[in-house]
Jmol script that loads the backbone (N, CA, C; Angstrom):
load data "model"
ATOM      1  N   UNK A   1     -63.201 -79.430 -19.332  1.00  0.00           N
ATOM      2  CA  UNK A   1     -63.622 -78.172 -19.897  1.00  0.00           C
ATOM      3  C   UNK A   1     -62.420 -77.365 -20.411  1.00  0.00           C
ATOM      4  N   UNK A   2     -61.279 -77.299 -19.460  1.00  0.00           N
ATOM      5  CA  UNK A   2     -60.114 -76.637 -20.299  1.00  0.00           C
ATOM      6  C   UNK A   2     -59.237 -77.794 -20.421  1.00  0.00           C
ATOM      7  N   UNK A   3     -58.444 -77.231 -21.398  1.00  0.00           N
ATOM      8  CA  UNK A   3     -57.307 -78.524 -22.219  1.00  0.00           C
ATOM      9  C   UNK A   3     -56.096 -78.698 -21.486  1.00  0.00           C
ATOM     10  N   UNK A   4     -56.251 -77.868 -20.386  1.00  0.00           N
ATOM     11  CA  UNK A   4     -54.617 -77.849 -19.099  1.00  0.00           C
ATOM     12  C   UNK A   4     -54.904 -77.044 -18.260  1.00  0.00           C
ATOM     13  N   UNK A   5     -54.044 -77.465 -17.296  1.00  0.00           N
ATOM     14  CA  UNK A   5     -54.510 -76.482 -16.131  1.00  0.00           C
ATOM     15  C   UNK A   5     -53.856 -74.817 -16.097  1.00  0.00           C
ATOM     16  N   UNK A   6     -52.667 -74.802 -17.080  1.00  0.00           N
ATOM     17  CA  UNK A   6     -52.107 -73.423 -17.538  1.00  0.00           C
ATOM     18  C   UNK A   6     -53.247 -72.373 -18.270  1.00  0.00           C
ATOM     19  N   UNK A   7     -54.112 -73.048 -18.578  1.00  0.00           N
ATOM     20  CA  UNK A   7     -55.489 -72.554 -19.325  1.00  0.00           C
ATOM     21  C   UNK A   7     -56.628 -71.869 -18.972  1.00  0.00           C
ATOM     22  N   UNK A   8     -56.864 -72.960 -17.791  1.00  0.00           N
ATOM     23  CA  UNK A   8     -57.524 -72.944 -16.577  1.00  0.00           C
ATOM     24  C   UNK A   8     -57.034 -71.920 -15.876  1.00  0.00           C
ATOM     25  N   UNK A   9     -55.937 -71.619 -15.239  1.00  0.00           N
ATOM     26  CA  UNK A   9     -55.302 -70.624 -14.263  1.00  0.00           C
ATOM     27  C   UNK A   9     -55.208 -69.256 -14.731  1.00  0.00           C
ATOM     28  N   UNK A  10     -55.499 -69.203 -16.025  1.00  0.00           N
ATOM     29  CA  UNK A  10     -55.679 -67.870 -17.015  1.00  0.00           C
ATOM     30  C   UNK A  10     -56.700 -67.685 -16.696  1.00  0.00           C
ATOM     31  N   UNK A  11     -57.394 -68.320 -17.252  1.00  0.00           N
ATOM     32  CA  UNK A  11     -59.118 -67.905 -17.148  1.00  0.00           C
ATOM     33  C   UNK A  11     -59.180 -67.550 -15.774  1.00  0.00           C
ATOM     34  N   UNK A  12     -58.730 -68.284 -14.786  1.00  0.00           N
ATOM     35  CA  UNK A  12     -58.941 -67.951 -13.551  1.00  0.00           C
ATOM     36  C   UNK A  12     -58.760 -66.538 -13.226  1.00  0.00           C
ATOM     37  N   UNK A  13     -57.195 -65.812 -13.633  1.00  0.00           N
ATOM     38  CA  UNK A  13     -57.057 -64.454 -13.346  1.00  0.00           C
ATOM     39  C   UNK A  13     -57.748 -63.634 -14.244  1.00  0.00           C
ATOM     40  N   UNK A  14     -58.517 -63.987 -15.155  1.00  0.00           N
ATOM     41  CA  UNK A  14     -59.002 -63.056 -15.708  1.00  0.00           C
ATOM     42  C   UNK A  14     -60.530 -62.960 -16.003  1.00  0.00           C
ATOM     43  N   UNK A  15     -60.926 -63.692 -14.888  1.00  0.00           N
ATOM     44  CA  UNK A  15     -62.370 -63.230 -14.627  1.00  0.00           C
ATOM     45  C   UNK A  15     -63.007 -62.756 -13.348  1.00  0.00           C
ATOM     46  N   UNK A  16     -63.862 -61.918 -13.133  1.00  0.00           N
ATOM     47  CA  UNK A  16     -64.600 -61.996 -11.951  1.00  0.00           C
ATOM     48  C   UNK A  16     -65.137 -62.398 -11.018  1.00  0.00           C
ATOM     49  N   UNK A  17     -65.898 -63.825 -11.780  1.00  0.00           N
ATOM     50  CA  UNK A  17     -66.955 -64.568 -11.715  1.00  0.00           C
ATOM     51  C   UNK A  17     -66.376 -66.130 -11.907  1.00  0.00           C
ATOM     52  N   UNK A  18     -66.239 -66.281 -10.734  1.00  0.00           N
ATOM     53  CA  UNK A  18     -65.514 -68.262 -10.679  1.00  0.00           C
ATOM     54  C   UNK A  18     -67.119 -69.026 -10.412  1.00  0.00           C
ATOM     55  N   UNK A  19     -66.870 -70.345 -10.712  1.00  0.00           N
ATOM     56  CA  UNK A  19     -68.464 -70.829 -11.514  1.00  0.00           C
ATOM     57  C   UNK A  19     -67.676 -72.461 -10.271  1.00  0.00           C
ATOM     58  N   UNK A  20     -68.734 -73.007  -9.418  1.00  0.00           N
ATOM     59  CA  UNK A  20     -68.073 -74.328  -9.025  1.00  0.00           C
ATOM     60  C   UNK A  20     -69.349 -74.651  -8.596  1.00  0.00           C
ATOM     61  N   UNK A  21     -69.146 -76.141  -9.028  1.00  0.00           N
ATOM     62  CA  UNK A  21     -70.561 -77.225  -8.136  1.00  0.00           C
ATOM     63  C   UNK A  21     -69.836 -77.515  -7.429  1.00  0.00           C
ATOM     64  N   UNK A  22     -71.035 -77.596  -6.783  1.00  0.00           N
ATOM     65  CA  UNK A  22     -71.124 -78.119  -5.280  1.00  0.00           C
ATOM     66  C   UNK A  22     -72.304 -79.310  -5.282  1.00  0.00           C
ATOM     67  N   UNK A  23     -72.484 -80.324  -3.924  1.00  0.00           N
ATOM     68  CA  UNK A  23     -73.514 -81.535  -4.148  1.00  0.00           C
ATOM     69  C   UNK A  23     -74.751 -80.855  -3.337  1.00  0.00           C
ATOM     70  N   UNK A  24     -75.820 -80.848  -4.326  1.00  0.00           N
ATOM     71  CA  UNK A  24     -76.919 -80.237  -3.092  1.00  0.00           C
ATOM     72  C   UNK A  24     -77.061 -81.376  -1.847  1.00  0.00           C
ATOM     73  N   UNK A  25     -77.656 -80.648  -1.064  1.00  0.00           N
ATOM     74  CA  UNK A  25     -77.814 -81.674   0.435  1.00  0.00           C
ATOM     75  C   UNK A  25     -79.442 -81.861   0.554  1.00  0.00           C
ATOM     76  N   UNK A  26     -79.804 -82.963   1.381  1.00  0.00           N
ATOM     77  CA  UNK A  26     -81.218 -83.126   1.652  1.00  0.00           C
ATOM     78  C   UNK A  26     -81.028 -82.428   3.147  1.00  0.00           C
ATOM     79  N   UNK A  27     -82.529 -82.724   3.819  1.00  0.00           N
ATOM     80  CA  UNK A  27     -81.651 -82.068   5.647  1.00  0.00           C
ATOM     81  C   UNK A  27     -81.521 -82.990   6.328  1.00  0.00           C
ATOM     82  N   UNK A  28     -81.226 -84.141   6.055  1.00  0.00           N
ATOM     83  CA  UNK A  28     -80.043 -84.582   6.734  1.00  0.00           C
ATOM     84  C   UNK A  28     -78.578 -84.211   6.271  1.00  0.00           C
ATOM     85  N   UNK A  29     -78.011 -83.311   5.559  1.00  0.00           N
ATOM     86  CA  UNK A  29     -76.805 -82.850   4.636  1.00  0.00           C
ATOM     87  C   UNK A  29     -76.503 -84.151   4.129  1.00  0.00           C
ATOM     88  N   UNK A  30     -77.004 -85.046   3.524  1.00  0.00           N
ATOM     89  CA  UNK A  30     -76.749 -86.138   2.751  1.00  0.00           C
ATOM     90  C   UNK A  30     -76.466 -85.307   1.048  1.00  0.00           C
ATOM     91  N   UNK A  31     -75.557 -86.296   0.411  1.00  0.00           N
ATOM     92  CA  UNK A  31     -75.528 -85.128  -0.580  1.00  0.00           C
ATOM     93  C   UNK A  31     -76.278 -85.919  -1.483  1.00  0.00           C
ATOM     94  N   UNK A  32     -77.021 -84.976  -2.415  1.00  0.00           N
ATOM     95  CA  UNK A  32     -78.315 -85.408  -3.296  1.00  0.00           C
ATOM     96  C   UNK A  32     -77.414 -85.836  -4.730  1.00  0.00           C
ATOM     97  N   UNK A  33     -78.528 -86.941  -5.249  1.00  0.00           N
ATOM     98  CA  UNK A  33     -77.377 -86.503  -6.999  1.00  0.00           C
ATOM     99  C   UNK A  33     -77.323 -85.301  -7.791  1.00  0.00           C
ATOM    100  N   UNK A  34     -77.539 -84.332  -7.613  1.00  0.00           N
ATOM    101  CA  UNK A  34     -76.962 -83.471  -8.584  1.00  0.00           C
ATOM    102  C   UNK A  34     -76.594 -82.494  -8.038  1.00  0.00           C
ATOM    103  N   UNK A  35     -76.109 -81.233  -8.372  1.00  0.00           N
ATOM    104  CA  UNK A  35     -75.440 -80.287  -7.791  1.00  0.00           C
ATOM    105  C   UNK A  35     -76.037 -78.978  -7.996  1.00  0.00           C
ATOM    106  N   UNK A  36     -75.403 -78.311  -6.848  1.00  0.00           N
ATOM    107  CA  UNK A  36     -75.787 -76.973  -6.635  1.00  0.00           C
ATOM    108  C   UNK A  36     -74.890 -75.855  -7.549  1.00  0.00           C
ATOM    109  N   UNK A  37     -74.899 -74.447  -8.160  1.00  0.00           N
ATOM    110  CA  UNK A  37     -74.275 -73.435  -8.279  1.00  0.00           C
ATOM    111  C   UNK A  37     -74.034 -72.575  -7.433  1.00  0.00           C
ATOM    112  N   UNK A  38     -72.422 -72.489  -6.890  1.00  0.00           N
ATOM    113  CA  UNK A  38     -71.707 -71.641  -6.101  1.00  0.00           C
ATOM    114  C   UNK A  38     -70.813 -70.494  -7.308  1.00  0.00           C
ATOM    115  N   UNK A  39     -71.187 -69.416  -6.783  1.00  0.00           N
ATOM    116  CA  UNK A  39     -70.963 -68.243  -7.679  1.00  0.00           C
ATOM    117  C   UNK A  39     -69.303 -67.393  -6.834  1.00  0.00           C
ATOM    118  N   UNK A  40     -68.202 -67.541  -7.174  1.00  0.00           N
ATOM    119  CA  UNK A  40     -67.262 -66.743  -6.483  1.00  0.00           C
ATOM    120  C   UNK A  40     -67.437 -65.482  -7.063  1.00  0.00           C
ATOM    121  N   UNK A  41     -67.335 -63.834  -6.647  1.00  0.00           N
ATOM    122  CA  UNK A  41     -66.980 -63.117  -6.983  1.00  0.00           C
ATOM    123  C   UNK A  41     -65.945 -62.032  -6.488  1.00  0.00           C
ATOM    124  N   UNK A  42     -65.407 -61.239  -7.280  1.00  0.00           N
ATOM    125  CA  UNK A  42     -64.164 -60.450  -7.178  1.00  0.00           C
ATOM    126  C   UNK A  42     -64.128 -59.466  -7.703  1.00  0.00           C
ATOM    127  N   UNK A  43     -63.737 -58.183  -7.303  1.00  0.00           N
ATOM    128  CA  UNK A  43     -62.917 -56.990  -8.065  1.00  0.00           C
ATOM    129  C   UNK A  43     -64.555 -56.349  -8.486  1.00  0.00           C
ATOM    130  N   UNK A  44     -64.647 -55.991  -9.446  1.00  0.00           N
ATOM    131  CA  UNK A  44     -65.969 -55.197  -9.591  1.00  0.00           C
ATOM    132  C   UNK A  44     -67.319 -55.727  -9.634  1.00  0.00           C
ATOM    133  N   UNK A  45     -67.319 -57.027 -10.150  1.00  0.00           N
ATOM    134  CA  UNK A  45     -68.413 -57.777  -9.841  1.00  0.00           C
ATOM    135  C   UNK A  45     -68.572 -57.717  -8.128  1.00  0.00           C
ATOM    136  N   UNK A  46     -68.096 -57.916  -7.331  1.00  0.00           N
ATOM    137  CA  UNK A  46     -68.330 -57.567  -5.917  1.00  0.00           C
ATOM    138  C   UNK A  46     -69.141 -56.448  -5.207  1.00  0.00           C
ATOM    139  N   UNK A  47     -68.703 -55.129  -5.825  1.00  0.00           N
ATOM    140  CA  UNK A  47     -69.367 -54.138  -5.598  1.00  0.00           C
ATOM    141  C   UNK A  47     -70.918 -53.869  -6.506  1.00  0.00           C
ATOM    142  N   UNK A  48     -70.878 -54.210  -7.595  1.00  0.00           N
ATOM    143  CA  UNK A  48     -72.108 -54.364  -8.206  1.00  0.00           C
ATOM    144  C   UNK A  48     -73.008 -55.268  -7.952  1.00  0.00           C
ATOM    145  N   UNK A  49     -72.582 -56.227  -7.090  1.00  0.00           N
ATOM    146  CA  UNK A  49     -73.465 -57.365  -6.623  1.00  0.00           C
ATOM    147  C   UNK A  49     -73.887 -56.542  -5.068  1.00  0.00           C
ATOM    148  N   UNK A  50     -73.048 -55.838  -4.387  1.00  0.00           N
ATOM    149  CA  UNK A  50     -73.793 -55.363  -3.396  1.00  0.00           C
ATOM    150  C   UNK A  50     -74.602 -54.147  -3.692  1.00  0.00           C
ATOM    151  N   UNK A  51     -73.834 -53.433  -4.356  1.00  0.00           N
ATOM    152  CA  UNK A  51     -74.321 -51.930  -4.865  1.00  0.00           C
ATOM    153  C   UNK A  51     -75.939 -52.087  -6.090  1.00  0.00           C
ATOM    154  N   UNK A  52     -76.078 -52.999  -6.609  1.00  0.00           N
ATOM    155  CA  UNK A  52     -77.002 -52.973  -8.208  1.00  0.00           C
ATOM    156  C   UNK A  52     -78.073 -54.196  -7.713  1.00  0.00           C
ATOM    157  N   UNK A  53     -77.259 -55.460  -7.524  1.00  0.00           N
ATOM    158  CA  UNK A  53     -77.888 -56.897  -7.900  1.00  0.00           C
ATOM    159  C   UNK A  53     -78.787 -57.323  -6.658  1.00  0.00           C
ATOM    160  N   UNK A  54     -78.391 -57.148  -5.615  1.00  0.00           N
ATOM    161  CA  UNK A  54     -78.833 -57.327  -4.556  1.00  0.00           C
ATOM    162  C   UNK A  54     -80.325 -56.679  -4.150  1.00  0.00           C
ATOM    163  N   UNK A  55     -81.623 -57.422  -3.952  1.00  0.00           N
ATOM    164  CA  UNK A  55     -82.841 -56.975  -4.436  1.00  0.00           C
ATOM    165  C   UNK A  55     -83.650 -56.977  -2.647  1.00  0.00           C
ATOM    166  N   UNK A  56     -82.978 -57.692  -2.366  1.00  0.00           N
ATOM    167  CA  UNK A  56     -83.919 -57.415  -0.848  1.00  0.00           C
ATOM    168  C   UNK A  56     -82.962 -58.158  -0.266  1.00  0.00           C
ATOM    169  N   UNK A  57     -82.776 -58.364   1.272  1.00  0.00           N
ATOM    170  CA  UNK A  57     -82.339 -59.536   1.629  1.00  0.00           C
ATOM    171  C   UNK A  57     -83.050 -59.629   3.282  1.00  0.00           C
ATOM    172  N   UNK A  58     -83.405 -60.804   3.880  1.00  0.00           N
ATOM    173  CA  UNK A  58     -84.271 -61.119   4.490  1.00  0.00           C
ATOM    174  C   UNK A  58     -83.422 -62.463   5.899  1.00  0.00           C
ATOM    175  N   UNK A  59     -83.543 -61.933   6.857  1.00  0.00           N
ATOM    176  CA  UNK A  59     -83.045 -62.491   8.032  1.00  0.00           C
ATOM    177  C   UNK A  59     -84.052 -64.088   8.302  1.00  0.00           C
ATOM    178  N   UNK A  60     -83.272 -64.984   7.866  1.00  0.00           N
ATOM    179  CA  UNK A  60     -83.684 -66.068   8.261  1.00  0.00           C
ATOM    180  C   UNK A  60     -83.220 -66.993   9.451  1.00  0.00           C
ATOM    181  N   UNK A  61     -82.433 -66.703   9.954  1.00  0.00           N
ATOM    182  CA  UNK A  61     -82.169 -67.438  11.103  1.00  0.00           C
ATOM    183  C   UNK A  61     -83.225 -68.381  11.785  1.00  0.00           C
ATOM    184  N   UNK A  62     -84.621 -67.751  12.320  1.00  0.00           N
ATOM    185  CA  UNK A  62     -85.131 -67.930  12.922  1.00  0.00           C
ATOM    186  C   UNK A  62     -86.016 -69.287  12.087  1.00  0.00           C
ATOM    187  N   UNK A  63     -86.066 -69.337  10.674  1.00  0.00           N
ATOM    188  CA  UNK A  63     -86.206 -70.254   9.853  1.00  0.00           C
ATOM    189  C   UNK A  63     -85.516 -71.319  10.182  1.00  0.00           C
ATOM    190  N   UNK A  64     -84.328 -71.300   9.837  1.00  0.00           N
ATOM    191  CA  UNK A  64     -83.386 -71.965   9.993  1.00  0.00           C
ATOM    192  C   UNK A  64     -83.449 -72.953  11.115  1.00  0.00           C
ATOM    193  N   UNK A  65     -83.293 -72.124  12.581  1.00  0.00           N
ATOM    194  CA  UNK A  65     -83.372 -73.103  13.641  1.00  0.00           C
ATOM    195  C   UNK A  65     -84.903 -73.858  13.818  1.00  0.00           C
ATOM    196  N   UNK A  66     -86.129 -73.256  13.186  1.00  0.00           N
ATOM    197  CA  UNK A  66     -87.103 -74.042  13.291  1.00  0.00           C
ATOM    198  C   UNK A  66     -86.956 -75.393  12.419  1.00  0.00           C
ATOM    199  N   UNK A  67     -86.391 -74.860  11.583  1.00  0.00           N
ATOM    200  CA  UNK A  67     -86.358 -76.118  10.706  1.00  0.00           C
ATOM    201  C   UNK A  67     -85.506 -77.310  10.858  1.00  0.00           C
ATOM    202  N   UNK A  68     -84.139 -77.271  11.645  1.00  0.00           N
ATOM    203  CA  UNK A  68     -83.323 -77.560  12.218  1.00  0.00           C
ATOM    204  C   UNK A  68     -84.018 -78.100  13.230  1.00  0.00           C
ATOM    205  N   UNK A  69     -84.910 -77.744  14.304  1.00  0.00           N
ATOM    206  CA  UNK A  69     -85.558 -78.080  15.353  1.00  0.00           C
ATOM    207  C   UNK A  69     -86.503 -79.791  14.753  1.00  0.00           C
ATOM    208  N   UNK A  70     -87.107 -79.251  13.699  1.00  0.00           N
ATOM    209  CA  UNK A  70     -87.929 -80.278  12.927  1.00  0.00           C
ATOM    210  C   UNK A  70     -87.147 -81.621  12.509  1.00  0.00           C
ATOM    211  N   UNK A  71     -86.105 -81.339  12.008  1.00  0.00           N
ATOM    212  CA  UNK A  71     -85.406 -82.265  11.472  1.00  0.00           C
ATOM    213  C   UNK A  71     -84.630 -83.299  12.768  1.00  0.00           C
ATOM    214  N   UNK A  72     -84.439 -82.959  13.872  1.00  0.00           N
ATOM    215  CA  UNK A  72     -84.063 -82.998  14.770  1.00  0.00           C
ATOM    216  C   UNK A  72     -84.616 -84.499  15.545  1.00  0.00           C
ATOM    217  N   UNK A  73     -86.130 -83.660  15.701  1.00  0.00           N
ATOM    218  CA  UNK A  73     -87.735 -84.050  16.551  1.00  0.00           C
ATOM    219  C   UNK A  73     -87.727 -85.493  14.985  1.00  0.00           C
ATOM    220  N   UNK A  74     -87.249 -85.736  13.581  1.00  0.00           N
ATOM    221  CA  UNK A  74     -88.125 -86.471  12.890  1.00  0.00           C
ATOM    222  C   UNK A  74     -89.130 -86.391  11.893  1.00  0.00           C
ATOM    223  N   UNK A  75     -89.524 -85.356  12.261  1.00  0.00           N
ATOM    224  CA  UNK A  75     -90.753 -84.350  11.538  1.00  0.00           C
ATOM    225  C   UNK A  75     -90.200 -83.972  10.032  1.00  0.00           C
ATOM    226  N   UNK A  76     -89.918 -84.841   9.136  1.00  0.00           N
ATOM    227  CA  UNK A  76     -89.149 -84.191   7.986  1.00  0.00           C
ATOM    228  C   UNK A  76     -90.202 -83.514   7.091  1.00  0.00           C
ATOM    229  N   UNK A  77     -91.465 -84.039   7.285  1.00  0.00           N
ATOM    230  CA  UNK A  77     -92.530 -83.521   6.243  1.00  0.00           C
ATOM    231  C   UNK A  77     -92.561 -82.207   6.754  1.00  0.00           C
ATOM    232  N   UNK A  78     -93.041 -81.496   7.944  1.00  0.00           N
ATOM    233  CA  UNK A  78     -93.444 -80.216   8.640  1.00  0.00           C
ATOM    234  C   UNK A  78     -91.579 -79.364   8.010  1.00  0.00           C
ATOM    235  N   UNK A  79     -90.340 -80.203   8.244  1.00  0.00           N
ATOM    236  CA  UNK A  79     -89.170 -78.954   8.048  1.00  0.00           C
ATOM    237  C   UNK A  79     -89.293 -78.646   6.405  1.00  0.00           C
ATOM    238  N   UNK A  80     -89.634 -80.122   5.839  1.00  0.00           N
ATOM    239  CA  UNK A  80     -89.851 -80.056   4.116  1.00  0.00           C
ATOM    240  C   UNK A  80     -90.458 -78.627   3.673  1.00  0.00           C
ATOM    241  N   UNK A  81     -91.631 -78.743   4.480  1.00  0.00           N
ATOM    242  CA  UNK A  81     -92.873 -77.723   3.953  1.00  0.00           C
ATOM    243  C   UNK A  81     -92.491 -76.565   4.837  1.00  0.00           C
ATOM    244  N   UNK A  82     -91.560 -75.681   5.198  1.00  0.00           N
ATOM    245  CA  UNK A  82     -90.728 -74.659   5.524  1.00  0.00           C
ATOM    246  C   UNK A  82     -89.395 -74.072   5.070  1.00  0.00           C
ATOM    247  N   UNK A  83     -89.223 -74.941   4.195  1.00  0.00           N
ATOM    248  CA  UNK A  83     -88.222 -74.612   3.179  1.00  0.00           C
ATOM    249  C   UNK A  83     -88.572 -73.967   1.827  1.00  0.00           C
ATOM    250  N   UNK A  84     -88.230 -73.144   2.002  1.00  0.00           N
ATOM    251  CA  UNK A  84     -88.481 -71.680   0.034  1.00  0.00           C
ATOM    252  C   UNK A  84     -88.411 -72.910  -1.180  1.00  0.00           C
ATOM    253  N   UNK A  85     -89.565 -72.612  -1.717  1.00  0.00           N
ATOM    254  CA  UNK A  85     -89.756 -73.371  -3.176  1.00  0.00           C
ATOM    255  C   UNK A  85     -88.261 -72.838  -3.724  1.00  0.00           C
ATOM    256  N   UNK A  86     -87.885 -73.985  -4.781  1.00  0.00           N
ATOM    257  CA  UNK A  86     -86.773 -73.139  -5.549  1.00  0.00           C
ATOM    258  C   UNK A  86     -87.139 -73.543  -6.733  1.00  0.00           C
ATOM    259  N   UNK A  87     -86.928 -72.998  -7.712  1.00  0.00           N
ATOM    260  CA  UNK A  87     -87.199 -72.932  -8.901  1.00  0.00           C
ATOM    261  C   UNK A  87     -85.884 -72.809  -9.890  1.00  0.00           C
ATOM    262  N   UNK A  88     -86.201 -73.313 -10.951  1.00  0.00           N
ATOM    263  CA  UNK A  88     -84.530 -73.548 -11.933  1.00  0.00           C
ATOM    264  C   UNK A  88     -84.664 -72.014 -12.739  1.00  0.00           C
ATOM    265  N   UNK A  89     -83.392 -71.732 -12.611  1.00  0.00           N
ATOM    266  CA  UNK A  89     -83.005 -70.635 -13.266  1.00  0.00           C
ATOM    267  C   UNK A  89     -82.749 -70.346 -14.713  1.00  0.00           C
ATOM    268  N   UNK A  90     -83.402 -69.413 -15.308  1.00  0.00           N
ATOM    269  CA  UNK A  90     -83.636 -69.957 -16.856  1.00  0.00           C
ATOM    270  C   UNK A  90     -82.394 -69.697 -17.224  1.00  0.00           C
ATOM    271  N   UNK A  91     -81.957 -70.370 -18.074  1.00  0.00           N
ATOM    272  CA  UNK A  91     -80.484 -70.408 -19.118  1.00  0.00           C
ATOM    273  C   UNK A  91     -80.530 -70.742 -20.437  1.00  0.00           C
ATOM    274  N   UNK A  92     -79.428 -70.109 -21.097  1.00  0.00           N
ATOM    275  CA  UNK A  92     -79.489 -69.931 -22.093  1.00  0.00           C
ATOM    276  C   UNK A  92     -78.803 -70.806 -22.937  1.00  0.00           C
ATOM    277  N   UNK A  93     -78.548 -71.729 -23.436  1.00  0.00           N
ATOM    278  CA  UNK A  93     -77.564 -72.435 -24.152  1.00  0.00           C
ATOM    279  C   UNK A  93     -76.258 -72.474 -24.252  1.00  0.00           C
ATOM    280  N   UNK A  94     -75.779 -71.403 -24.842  1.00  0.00           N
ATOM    281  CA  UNK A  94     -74.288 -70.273 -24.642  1.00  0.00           C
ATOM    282  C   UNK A  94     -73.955 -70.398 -23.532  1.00  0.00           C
ATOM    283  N   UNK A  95     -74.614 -70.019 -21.973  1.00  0.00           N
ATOM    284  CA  UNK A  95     -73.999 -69.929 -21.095  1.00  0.00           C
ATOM    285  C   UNK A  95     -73.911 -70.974 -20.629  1.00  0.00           C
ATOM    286  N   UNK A  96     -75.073 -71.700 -20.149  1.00  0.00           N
ATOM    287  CA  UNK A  96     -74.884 -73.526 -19.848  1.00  0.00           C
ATOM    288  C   UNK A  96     -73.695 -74.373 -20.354  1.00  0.00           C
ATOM    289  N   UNK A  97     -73.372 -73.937 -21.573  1.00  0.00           N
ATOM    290  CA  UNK A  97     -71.963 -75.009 -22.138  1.00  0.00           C
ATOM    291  C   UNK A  97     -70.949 -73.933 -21.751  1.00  0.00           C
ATOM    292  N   UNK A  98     -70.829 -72.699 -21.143  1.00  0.00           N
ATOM    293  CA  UNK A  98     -69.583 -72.308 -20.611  1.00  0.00           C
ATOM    294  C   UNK A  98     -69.298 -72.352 -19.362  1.00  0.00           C
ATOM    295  N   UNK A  99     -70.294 -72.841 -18.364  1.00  0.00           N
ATOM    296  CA  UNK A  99     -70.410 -73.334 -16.825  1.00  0.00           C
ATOM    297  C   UNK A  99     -70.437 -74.437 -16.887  1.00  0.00           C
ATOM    298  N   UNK A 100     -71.213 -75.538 -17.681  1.00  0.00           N
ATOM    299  CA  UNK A 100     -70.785 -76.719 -17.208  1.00  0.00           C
ATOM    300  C   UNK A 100     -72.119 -77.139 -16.838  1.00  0.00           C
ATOM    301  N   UNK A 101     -73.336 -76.429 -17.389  1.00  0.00           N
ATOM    302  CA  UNK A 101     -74.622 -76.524 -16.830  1.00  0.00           C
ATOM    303  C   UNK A 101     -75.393 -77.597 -17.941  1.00  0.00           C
ATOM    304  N   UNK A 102     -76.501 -77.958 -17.310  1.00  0.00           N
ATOM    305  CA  UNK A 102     -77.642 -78.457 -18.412  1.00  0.00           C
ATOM    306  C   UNK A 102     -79.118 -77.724 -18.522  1.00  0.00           C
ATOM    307  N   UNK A 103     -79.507 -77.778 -19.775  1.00  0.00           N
ATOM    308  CA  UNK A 103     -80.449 -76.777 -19.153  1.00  0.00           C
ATOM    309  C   UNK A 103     -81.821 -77.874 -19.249  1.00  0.00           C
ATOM    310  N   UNK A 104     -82.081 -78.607 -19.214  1.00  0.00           N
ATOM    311  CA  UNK A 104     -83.183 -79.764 -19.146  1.00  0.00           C
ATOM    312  C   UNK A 104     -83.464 -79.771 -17.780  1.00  0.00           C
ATOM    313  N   UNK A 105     -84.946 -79.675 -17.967  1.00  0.00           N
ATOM    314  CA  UNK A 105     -85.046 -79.421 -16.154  1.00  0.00           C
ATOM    315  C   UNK A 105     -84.987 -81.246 -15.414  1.00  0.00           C
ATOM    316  N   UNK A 106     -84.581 -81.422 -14.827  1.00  0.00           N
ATOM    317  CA  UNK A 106     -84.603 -82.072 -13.837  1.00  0.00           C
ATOM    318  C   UNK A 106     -85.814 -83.004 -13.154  1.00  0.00           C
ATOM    319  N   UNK A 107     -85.874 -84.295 -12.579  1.00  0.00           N
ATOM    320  CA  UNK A 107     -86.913 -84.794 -11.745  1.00  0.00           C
ATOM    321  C   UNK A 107     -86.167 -84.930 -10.351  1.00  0.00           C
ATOM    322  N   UNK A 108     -86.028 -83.975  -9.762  1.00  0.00           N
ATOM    323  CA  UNK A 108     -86.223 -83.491  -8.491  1.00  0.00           C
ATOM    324  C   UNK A 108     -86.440 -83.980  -7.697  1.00  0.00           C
ATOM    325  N   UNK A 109     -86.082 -84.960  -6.544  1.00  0.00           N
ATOM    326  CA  UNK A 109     -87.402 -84.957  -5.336  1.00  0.00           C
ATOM    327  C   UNK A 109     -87.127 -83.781  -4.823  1.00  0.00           C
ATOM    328  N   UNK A 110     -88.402 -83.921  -3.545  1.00  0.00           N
ATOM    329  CA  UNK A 110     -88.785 -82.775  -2.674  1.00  0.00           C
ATOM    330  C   UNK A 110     -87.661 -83.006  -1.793  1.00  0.00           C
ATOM    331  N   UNK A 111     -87.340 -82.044  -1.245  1.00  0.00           N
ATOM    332  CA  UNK A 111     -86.084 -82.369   0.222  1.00  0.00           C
ATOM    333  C   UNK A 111     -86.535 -82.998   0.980  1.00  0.00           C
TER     334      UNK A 111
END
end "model"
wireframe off; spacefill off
backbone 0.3
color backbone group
């Protein structure tokens, strides 16, 4: 994506918003083929993400260890069907070729 890493390290200081895949996991943390979006942020994007962007946020723990419990016991269908639908995030062309994204949706399995 950049032509050197002197390029790269620019862009780096001079944005907010660092953009990196990551491998999604199934629950066994096996990593799936394609990847997840990890969003870094910094400097004012930080405060506007807590202060503006931030729309509810919701204590899951207790999710978590049930589902964890499931996966545990074998039960992958019951932790499957306790996990939040996710849905692909619409994108725009422009931005997809400046992250590194595709915007063609995907055949998915279920976790």
């Amino acid at each position: 994506m950049y032509p050197d890493r002197e390029t790269w390290a620019e862009r780096v200081r001079s944005t907010q918003v660092r953009v990196q895949w990551d491998p999604e996991r199934d629950l066994f943390l096996r990593p799936l083929p394609y990847r997840s979006l990890q969003l870094g942020l910094t400097g004012r994007a930080t405060r506007d993400y807590a202060d503006h962007w931030i729309v509810g946020i919701r204590d899951v723990t207790g999710l978590a260890h049930r589902v964890h419990e499931l996966v545990r016991s074998g039960d992958r269908e019951a932790a499957a069907a306790l996990l939040p639908r996710e849905r692909p995030y619409p994108l725009d062309a422009q931005t997809a070729a400046v992250i590194g994204a595709t915007t063609e949706p995907s055949d998915r399995p279920a976790p």
